[in-house]
C-alpha positions in Angstrom: 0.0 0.0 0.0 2.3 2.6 1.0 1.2 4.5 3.1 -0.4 4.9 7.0 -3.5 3.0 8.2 -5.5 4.9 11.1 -8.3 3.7 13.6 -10.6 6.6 13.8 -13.8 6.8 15.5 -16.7 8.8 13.8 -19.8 10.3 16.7 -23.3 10.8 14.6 -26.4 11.5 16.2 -25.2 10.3 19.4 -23.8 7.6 18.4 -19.9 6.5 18.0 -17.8 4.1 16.1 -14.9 2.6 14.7 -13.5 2.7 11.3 -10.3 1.9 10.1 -8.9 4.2 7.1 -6.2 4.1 5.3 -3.9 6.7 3.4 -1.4 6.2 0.7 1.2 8.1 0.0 0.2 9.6 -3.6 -3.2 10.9 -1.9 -1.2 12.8 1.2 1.5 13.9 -0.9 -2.0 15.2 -3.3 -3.9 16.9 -0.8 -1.3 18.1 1.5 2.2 18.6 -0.5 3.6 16.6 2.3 3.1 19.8 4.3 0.7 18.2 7.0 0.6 15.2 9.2 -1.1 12.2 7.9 -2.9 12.2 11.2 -4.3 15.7 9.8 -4.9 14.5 6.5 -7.5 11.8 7.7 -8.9 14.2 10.2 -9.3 16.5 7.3 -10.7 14.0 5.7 -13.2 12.1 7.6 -14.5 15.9 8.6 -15.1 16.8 4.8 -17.0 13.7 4.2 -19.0 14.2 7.2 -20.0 17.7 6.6 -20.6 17.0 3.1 -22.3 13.9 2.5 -24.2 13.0 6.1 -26.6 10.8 4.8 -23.3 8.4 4.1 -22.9 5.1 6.1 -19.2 4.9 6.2 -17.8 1.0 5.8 -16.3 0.0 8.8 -12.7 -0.6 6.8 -11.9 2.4 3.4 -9.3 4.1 2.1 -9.2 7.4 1.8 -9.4 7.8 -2.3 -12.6 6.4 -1.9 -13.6 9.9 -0.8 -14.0 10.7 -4.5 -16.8 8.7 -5.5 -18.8 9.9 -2.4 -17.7 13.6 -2.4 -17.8 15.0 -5.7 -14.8 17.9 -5.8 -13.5 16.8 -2.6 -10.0 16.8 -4.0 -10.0 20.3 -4.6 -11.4 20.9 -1.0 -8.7 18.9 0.4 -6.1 21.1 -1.4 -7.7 23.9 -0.1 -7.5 23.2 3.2 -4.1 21.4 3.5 -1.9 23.2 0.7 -1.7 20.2 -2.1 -1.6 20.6 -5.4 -3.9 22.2 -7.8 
């Protein structure tokens, strides 16, 4: 894979749990220029698709590129907020 696998725990209507994502290194070095953590990358992340699609059921096990197919334009957005390429 090549790159960083994270447990993170999404909270929705009261209710909280696991998911595992994980992050290859083409997508951080895409959305961040290898400025940012990859910690901050998936935080980013999982915050963007939250916001942005909320009527999405996450799987319990993703990785990140999957984004794209559930959050059209989130590339861009990512750039935006961590400094990656345009």
């Amino acid at each position: 894979m090549g790159g960083w696998l994270y447990h993170a725990r999404i909270s929705r209507g009261g209710e909280a749990r696991e998911i595992l994502v994980q992050l290859a290194w083409v997508d951080h070095d895409h959305w961040s220029g290898g400025r940012c953590a990859p910690s901050l990358v998936i935080e980013r992340l999982l915050k963007t698709i939250v916001d942005r699609a909320p009527e999405l059921e996450l799987p319990d096990r993703f990785n990140a590129a999957s984004a794209r197919r559930w959050v059209p334009g989130i590339d861009q957005m990512m750039i935006d907020q961590l400094g990656g390429r345009a």
